[in-house]
PDB file of N, CA, C and O in Angstrom:
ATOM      1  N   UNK A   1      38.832 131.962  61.577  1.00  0.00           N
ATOM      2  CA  UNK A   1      38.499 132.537  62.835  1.00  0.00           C
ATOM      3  C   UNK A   1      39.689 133.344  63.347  1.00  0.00           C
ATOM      4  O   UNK A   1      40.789 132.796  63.421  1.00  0.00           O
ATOM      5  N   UNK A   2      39.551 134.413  63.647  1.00  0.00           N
ATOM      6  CA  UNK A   2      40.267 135.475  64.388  1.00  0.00           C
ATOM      7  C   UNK A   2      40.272 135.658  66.004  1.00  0.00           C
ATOM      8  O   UNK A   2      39.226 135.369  66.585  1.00  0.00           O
ATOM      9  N   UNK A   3      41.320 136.094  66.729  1.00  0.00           N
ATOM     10  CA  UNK A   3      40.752 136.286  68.287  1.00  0.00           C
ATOM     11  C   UNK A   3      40.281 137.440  68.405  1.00  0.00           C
ATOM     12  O   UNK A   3      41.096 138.075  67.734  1.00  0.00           O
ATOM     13  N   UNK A   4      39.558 138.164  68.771  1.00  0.00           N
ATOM     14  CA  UNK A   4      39.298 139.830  68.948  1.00  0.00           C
ATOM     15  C   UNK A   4      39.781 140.222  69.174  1.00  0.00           C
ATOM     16  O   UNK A   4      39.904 141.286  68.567  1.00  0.00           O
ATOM     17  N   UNK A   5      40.614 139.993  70.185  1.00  0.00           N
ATOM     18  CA  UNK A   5      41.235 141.108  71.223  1.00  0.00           C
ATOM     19  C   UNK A   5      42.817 141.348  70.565  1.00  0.00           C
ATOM     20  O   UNK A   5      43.397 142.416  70.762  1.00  0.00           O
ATOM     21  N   UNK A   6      43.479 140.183  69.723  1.00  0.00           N
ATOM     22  CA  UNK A   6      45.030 139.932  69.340  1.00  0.00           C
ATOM     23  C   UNK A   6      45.054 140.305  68.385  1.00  0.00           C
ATOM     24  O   UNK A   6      46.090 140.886  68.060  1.00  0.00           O
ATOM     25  N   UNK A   7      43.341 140.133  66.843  1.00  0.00           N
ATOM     26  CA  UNK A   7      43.718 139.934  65.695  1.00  0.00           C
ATOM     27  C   UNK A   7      44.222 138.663  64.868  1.00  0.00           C
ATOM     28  O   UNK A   7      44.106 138.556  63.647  1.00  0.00           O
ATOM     29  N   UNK A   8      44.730 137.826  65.619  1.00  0.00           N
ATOM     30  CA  UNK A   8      45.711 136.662  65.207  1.00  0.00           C
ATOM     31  C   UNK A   8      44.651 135.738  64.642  1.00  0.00           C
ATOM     32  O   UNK A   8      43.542 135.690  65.173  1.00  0.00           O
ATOM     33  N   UNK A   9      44.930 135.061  63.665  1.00  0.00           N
ATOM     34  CA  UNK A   9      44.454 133.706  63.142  1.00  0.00           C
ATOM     35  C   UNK A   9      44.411 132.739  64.044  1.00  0.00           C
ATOM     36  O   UNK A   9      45.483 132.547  64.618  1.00  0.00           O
ATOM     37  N   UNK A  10      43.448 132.009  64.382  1.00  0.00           N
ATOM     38  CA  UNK A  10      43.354 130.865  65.488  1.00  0.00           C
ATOM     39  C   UNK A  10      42.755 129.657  64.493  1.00  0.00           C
ATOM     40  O   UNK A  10      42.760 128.589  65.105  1.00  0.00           O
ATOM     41  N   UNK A  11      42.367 129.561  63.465  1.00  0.00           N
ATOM     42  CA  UNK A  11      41.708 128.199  62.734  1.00  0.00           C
ATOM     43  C   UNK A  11      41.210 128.558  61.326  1.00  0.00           C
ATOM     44  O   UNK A  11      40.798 129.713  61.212  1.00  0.00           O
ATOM     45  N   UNK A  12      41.177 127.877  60.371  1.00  0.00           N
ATOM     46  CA  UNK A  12      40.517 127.779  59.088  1.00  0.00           C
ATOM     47  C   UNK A  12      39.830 126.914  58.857  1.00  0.00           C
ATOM     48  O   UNK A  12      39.940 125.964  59.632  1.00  0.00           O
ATOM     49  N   UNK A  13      38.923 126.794  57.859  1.00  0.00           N
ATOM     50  CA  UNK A  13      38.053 125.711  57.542  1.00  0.00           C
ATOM     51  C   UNK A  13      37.974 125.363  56.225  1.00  0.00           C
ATOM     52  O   UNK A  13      37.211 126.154  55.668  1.00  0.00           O
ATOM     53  N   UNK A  14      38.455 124.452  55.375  1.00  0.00           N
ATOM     54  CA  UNK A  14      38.615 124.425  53.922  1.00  0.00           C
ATOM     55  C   UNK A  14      37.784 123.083  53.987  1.00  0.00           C
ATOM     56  O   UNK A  14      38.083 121.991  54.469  1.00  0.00           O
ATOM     57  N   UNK A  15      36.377 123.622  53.194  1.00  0.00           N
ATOM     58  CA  UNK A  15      35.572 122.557  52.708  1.00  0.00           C
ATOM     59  C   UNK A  15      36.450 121.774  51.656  1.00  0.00           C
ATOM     60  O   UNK A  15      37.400 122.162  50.977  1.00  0.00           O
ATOM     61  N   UNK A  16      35.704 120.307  51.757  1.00  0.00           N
ATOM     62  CA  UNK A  16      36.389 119.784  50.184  1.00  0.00           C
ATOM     63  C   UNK A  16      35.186 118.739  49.872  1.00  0.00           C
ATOM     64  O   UNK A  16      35.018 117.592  50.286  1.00  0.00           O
ATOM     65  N   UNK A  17      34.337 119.612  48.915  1.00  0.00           N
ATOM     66  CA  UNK A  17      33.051 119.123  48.730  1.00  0.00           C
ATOM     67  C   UNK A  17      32.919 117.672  48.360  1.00  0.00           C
ATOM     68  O   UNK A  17      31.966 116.992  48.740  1.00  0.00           O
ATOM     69  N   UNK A  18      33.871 117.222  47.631  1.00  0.00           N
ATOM     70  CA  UNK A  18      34.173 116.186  46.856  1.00  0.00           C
ATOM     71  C   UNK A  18      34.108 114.922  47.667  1.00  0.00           C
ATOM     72  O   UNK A  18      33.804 113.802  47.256  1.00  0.00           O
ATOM     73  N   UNK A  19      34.445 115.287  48.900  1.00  0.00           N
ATOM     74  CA  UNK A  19      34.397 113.873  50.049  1.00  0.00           C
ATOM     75  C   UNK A  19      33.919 114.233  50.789  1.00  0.00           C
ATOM     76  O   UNK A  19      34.031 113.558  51.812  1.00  0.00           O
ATOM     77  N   UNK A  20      32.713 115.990  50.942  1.00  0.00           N
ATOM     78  CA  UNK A  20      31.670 116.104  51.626  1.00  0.00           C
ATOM     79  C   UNK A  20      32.030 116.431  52.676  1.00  0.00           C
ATOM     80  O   UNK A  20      31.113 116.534  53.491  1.00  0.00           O
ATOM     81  N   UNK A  21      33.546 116.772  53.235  1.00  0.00           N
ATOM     82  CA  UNK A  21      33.619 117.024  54.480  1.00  0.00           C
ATOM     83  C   UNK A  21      34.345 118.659  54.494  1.00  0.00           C
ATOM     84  O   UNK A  21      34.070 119.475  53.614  1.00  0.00           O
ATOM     85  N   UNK A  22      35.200 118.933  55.518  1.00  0.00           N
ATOM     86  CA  UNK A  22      36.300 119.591  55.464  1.00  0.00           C
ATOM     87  C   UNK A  22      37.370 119.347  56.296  1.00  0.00           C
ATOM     88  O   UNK A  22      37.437 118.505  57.192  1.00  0.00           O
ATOM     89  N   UNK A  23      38.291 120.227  55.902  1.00  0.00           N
ATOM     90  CA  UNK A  23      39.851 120.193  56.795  1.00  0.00           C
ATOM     91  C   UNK A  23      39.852 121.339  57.802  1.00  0.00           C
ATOM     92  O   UNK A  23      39.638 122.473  57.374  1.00  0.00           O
ATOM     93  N   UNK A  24      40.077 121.139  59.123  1.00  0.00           N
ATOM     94  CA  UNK A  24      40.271 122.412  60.138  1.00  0.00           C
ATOM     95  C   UNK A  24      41.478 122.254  60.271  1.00  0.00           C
ATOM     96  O   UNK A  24      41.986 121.154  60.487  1.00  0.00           O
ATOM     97  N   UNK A  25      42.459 123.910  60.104  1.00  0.00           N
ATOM     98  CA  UNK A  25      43.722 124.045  60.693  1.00  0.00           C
ATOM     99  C   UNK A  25      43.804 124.944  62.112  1.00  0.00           C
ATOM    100  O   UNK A  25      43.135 125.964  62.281  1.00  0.00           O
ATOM    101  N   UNK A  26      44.207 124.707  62.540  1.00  0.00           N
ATOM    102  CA  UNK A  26      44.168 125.809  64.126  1.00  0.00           C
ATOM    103  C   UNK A  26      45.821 126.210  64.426  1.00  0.00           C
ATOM    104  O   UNK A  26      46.840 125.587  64.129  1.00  0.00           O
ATOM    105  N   UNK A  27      45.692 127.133  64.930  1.00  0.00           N
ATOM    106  CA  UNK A  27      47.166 127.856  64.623  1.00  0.00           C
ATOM    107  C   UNK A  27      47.310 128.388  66.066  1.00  0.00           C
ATOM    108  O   UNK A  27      46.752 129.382  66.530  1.00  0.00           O
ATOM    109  N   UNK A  28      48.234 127.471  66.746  1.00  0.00           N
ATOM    110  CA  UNK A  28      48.632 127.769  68.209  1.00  0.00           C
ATOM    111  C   UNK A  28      49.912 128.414  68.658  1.00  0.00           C
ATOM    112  O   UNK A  28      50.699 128.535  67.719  1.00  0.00           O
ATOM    113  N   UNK A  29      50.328 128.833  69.726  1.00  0.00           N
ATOM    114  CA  UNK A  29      51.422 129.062  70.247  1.00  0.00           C
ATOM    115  C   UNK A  29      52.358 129.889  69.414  1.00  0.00           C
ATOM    116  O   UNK A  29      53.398 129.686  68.788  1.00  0.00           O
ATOM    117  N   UNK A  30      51.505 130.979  69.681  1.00  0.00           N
ATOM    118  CA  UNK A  30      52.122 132.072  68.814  1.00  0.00           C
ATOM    119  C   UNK A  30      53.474 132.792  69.739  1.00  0.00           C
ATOM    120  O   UNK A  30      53.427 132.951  70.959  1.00  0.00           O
ATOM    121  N   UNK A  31      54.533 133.136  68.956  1.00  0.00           N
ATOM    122  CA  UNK A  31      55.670 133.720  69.483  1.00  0.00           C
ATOM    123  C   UNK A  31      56.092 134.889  68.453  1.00  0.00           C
ATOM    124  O   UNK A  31      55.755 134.971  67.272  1.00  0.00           O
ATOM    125  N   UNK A  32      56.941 135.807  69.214  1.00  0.00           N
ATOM    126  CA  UNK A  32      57.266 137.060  68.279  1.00  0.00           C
ATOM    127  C   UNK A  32      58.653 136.562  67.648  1.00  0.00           C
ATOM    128  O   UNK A  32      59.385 135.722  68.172  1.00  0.00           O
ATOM    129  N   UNK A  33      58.849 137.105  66.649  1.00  0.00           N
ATOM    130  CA  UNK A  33      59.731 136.377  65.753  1.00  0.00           C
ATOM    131  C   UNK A  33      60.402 137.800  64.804  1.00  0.00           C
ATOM    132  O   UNK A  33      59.833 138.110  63.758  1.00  0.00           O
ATOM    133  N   UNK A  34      61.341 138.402  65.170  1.00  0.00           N
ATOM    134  CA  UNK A  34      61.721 139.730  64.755  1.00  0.00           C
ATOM    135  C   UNK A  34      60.685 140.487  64.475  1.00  0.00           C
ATOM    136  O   UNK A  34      60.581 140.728  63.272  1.00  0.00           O
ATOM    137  N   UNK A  35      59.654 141.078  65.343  1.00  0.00           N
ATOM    138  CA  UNK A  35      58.628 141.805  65.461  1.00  0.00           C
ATOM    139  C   UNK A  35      57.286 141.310  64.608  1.00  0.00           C
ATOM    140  O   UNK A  35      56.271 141.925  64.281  1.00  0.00           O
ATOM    141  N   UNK A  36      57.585 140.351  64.454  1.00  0.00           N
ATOM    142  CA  UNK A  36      56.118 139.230  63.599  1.00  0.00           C
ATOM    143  C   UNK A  36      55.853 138.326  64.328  1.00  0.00           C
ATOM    144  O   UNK A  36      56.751 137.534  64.614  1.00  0.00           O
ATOM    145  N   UNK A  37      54.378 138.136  64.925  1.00  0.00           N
ATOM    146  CA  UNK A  37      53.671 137.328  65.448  1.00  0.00           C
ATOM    147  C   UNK A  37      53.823 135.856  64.680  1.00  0.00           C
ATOM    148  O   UNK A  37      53.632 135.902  63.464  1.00  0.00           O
ATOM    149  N   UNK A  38      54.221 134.250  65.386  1.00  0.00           N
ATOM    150  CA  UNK A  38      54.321 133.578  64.042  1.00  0.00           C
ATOM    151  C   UNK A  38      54.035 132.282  64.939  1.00  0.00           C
ATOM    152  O   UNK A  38      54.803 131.840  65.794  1.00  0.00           O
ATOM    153  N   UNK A  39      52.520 131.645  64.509  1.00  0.00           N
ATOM    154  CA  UNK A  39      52.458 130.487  65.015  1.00  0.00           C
ATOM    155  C   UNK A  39      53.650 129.332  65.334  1.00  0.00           C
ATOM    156  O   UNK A  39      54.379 129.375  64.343  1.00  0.00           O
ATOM    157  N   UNK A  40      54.056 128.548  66.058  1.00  0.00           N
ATOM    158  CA  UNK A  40      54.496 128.085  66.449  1.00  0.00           C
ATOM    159  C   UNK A  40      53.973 126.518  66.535  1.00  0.00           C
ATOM    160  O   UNK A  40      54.652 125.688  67.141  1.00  0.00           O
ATOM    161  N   UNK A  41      52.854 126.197  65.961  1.00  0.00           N
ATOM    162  CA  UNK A  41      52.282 125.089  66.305  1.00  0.00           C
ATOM    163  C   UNK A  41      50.815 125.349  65.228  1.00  0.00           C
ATOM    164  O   UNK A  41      50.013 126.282  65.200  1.00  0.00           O
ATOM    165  N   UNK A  42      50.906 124.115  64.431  1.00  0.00           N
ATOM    166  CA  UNK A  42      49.657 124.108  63.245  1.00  0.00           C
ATOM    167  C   UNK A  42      49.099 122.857  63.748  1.00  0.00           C
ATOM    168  O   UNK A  42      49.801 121.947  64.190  1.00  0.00           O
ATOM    169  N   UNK A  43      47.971 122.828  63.683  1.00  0.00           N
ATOM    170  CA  UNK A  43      47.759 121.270  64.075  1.00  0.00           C
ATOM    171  C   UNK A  43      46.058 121.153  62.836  1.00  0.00           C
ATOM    172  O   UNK A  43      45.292 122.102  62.677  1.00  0.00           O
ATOM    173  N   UNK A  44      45.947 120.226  62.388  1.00  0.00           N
ATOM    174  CA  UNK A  44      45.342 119.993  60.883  1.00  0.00           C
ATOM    175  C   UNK A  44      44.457 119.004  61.687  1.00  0.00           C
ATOM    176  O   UNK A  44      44.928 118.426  62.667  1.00  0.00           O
ATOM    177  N   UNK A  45      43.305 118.824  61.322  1.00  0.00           N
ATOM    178  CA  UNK A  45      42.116 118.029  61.691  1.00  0.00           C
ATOM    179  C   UNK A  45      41.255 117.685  60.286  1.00  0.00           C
ATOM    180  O   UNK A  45      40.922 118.417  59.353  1.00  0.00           O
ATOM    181  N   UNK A  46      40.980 115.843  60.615  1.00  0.00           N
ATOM    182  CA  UNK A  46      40.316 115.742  59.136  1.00  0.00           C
ATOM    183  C   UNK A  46      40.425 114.363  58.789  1.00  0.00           C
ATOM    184  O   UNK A  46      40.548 113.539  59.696  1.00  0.00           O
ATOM    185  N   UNK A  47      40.390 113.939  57.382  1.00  0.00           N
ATOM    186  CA  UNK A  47      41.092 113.045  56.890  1.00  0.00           C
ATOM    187  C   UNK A  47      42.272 112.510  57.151  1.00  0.00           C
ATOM    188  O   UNK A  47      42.462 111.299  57.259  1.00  0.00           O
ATOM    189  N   UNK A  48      43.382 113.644  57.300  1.00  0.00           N
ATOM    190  CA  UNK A  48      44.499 112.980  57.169  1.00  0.00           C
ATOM    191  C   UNK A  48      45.081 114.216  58.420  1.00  0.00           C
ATOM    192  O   UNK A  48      45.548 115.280  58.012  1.00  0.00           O
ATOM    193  N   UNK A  49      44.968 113.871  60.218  1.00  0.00           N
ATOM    194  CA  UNK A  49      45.554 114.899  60.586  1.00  0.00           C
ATOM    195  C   UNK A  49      46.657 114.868  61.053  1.00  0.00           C
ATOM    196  O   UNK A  49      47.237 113.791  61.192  1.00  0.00           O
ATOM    197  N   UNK A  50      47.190 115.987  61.393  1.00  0.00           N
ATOM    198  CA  UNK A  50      49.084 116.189  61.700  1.00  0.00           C
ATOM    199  C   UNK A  50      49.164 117.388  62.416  1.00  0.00           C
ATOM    200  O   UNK A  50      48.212 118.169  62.408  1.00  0.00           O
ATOM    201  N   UNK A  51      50.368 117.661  63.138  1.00  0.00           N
ATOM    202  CA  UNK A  51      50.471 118.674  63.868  1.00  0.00           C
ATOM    203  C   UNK A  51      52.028 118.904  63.753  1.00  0.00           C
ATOM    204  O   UNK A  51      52.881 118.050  63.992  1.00  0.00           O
ATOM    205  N   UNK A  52      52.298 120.458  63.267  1.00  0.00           N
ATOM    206  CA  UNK A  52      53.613 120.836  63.047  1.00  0.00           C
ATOM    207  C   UNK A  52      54.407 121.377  64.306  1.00  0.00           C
ATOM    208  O   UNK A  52      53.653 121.987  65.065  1.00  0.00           O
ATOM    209  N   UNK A  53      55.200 121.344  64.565  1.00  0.00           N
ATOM    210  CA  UNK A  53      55.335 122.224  65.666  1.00  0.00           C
ATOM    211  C   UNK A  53      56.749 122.787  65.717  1.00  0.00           C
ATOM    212  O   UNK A  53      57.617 122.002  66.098  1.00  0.00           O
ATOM    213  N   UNK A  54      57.104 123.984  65.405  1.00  0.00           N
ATOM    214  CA  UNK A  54      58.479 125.017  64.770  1.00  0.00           C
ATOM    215  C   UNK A  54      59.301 125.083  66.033  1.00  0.00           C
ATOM    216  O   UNK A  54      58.640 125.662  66.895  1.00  0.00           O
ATOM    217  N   UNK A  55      60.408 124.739  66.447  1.00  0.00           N
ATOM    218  CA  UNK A  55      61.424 124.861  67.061  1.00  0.00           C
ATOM    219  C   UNK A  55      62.307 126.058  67.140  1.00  0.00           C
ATOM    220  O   UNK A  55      62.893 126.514  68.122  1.00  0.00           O
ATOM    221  N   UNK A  56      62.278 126.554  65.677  1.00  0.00           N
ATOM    222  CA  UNK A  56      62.890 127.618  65.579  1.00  0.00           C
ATOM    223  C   UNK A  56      62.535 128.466  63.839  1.00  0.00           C
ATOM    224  O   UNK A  56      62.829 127.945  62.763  1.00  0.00           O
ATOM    225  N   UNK A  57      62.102 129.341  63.946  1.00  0.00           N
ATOM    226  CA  UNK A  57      61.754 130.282  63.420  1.00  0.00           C
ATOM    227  C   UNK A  57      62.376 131.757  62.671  1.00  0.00           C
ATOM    228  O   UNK A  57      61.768 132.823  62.772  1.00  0.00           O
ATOM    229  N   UNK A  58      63.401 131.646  62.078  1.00  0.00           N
ATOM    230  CA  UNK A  58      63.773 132.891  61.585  1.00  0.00           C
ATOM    231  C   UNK A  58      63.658 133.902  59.964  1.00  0.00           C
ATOM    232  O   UNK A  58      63.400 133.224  58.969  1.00  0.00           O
ATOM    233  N   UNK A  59      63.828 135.306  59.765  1.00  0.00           N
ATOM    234  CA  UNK A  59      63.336 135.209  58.887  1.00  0.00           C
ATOM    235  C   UNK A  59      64.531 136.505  58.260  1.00  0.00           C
ATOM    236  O   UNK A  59      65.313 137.309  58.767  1.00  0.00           O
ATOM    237  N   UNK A  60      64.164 136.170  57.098  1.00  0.00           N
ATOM    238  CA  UNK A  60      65.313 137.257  56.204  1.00  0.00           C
ATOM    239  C   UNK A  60      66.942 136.958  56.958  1.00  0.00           C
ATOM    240  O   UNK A  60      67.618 137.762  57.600  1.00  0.00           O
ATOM    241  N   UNK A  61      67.219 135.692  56.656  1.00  0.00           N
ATOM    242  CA  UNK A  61      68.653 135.605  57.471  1.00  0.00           C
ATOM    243  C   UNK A  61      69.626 135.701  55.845  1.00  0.00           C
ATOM    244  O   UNK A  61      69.133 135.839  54.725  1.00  0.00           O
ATOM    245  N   UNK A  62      70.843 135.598  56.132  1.00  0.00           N
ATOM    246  CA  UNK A  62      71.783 135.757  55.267  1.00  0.00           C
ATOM    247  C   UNK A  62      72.433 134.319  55.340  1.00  0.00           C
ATOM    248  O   UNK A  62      73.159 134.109  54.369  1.00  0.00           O
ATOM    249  N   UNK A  63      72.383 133.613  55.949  1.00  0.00           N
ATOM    250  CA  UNK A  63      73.518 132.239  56.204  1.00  0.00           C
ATOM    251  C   UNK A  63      72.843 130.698  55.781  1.00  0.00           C
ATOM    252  O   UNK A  63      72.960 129.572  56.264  1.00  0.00           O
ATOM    253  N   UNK A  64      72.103 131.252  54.659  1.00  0.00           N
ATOM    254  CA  UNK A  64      71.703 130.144  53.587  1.00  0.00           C
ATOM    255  C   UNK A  64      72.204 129.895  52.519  1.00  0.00           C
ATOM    256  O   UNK A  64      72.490 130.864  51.816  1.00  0.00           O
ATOM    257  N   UNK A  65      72.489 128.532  52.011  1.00  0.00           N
ATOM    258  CA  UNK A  65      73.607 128.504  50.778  1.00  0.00           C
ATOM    259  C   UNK A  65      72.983 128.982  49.669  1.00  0.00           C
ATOM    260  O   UNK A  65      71.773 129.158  49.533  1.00  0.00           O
ATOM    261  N   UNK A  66      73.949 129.209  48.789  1.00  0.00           N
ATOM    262  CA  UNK A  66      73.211 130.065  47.564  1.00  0.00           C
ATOM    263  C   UNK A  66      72.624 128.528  46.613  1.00  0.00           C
ATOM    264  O   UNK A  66      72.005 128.570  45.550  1.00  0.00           O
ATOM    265  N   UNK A  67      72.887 127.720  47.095  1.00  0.00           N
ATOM    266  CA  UNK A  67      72.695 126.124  45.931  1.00  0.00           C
ATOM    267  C   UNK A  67      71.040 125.618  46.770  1.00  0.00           C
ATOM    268  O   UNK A  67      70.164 124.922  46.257  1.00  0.00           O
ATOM    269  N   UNK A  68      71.033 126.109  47.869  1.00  0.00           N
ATOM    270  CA  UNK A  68      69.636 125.668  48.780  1.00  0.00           C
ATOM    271  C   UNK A  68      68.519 124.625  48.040  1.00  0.00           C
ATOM    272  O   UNK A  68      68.105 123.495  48.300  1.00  0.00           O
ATOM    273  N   UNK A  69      68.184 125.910  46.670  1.00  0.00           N
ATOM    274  CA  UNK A  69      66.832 126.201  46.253  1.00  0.00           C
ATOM    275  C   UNK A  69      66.762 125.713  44.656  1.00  0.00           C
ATOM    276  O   UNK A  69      65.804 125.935  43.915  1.00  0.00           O
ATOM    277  N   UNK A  70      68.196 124.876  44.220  1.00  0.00           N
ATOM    278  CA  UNK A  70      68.374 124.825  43.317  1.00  0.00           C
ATOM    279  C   UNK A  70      68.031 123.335  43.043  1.00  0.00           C
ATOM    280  O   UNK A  70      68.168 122.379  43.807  1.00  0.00           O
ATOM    281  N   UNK A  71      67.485 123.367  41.592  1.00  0.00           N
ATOM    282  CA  UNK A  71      66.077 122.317  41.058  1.00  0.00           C
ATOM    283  C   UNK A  71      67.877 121.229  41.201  1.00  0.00           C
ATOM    284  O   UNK A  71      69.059 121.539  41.348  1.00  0.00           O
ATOM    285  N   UNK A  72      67.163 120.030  41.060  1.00  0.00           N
ATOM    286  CA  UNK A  72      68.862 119.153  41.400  1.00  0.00           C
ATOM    287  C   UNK A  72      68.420 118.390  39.866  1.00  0.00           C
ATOM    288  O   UNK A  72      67.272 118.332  39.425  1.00  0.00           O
ATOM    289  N   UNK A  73      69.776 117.785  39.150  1.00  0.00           N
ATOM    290  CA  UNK A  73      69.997 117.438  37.920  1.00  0.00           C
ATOM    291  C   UNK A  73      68.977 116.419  37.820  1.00  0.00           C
ATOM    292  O   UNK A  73      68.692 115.752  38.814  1.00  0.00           O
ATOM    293  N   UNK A  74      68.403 116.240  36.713  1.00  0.00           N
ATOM    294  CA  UNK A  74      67.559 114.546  36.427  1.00  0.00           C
ATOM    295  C   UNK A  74      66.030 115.466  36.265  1.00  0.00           C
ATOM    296  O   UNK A  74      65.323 115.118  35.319  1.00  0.00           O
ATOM    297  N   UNK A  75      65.435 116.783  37.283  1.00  0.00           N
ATOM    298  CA  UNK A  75      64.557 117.082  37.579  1.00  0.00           C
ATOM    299  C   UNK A  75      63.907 118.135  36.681  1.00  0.00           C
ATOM    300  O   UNK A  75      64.262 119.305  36.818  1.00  0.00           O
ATOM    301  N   UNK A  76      63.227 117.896  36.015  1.00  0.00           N
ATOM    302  CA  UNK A  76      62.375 118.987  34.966  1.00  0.00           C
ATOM    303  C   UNK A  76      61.192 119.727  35.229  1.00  0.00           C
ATOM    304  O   UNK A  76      60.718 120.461  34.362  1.00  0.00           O
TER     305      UNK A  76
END
């Protein structure tokens, strides 16, 4: 689901036939985020629900370690 007037994503619906139901995500509290619209708040309905909610948001920064992303020893 879309809003009309914004464009923005407000919810999804992912059937999961298998247990006959589905999962709704809804996507709230949108804020601008270096000229990108960027939810601020996911909240999941369902089986198993949860609600995220981003404090802080940035994107393409430089002041991440270069080791971040790196698989750690033992792990294949």
């Amino acid at each position: 689901w879309f809003d009309k007037e914004t464009g923005l994503l407000n919810q999804e619906e992912l059937p999961i036939p298998e247990m006959g139901s589905s999962v709704v995500t809804k996507f709230r509290d949108y804020k601008d985020v270096g000229g990108v619209k960027q939810a601020h708040r996911i909240e999941q309905e369902g089986m198993m629900p949860f609600t995220i909610e981003y404090t802080a948001v940035r994107h393409n920064v430089d002041d991440i370690p270069e080791d971040t992303f790196d698989v750690p020893q033992g792990v294949e």
